[in-house]
C-alpha positions in Angstrom: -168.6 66.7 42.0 -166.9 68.1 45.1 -165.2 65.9 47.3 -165.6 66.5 51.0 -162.7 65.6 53.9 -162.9 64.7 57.3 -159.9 63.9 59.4 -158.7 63.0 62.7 -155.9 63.3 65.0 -155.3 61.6 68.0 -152.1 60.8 69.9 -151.1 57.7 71.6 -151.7 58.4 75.3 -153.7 61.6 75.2 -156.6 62.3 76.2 -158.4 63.8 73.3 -157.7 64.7 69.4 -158.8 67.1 67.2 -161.6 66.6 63.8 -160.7 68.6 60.3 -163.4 68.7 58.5 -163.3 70.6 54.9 -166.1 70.5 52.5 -164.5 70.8 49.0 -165.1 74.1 47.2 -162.4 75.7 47.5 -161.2 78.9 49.5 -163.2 82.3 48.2 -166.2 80.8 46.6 -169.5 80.5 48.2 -170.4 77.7 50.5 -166.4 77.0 51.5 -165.5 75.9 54.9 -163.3 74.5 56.6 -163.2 73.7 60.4 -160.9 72.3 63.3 -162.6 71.0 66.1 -161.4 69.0 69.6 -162.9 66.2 70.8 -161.9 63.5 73.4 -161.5 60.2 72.5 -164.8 59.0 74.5 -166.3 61.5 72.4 -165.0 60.2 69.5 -165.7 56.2 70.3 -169.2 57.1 71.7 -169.8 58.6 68.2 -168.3 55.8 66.1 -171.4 53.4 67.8 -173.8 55.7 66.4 -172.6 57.7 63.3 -175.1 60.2 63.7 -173.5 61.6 66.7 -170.7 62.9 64.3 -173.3 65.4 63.3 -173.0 66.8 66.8 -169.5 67.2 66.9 -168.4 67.8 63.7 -171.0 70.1 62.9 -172.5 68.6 60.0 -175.3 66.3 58.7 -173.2 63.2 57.8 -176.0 62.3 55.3 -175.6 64.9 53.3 -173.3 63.4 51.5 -170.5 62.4 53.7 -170.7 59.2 54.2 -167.4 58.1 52.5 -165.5 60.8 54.0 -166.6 59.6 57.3 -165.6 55.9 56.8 -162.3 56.9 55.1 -161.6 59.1 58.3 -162.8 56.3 61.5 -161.1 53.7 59.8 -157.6 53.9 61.0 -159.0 54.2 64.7 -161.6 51.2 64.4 -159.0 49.5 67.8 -158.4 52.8 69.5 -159.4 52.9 73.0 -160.0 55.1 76.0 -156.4 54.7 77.7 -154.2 57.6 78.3 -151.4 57.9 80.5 -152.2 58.8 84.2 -150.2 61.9 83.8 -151.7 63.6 81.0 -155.3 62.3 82.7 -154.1 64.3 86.1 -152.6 67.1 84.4 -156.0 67.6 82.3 -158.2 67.7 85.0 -156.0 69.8 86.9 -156.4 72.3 84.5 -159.9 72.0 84.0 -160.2 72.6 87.7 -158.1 75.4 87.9 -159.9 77.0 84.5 -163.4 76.0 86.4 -162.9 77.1 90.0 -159.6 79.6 89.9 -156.8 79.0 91.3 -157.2 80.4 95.2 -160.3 77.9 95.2 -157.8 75.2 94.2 -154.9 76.1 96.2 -157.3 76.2 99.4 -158.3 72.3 98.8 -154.6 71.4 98.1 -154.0 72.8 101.2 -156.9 70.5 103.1 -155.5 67.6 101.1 -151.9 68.3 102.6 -152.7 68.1 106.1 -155.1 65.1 105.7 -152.2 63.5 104.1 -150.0 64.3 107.0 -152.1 63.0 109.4 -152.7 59.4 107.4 -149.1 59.4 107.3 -148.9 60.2 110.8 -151.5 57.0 111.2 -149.9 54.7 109.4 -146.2 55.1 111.3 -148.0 54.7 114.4 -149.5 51.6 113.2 -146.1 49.9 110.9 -143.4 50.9 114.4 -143.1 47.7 116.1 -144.3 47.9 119.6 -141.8 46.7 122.5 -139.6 44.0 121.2 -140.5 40.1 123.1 -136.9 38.9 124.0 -136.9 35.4 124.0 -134.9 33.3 126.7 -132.9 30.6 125.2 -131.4 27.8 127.9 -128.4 26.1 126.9 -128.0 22.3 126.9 -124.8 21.0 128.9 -122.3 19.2 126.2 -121.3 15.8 127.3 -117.8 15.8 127.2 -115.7 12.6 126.2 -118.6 10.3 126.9 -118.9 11.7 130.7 -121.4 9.6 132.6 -121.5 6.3 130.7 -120.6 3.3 132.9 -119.9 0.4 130.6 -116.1 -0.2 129.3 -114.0 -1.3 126.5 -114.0 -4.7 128.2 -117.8 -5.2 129.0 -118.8 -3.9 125.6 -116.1 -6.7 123.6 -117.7 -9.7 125.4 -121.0 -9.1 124.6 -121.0 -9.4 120.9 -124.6 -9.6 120.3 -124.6 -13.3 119.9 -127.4 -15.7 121.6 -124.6 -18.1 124.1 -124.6 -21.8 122.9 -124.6 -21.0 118.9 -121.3 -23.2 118.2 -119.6 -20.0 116.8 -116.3 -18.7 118.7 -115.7 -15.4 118.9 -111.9 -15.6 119.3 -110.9 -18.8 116.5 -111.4 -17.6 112.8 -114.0 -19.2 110.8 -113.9 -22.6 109.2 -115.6 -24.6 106.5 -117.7 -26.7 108.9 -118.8 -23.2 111.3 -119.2 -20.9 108.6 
């Protein structure tokens, strides 16, 4: 019995991978192949929902035999997901664009993008620059310098101790046994 391979590759923050798939008889006989194909990784997890989308992209009929191969190969991306850095993302798409459209079509729309950016910008100082600054008046209080304005004394403050008139207790003889 021949043993059949499929393999993947996909790295970390990419966008896509690449499928080996390599169906055992080995190199000059009839019936050997051996392909490399790209897929992205929505490809890839769409498929591994329905196994019979690997047919599609792999470019052979999974039940024919491989099955294990298969479930050998998915098993080390059974968590993967979708996310990619943003740079690779933007740098994909902009080269898909470019392949898609050509470059003066490309350039042109950067271009349109650069003075709509200009004028947002433009927008947006108008709006963040402060308009005319309020000034606000302050008054200041006058200080009341060593007790300016008060009209009672020394004297007139001493006599009146706080104490009801009549209460038996002298201000000016020290307390006793009999008063205290």
């Amino acid at each position: 019995m021949v043993r059949k391979l499929i393999a993947f590759s996909f790295e970390p923050e990419s966008i896509g991978g690449f499928a080996i798939v390599c169906n055992g008889v080995h190199m000059g006989r009839n019936g050997a192949f051996s392909h490399c194909y790209p897929l992205t990784k929505s490809a890839f997890l769409e498929a591994m929902k329905d196994r019979i989308k690997f047919n599609e992209l792999l470019g052979i009929d999974i039940r024919e035999g491989w099955q294990n191969a298969l479930a050998d190969a998915i098993a080390p991306f059974t968590t993967m997901t979708e996310d990619a850095d943003p740079a690779v993302l933007a740098d994909a798409v902009a080269k898909a664009d470019i392949n898609i459209r050509g470059e003066e079509e490309v350039a042109k729309d950067v271009e349109v993008l650069e003075v709509e950016n200009e004028k947002l910008v433009a927008e947006v100082e108008k709006e963040i620059k402060p308009a005319k600054k309020a000034t606000k008046k302050t008054t200041k209080k006058k200080e009341v310098k060593d007790d300016e304005g008060r009209t009672d004394t020394v004297a007139t403050v001493s006599k009146d101790d706080g104490r009801s008139e009549g209460d038996g207790i002298s201000a000016e003889e020290p307390s006793t046994a009999d008063n205290a």
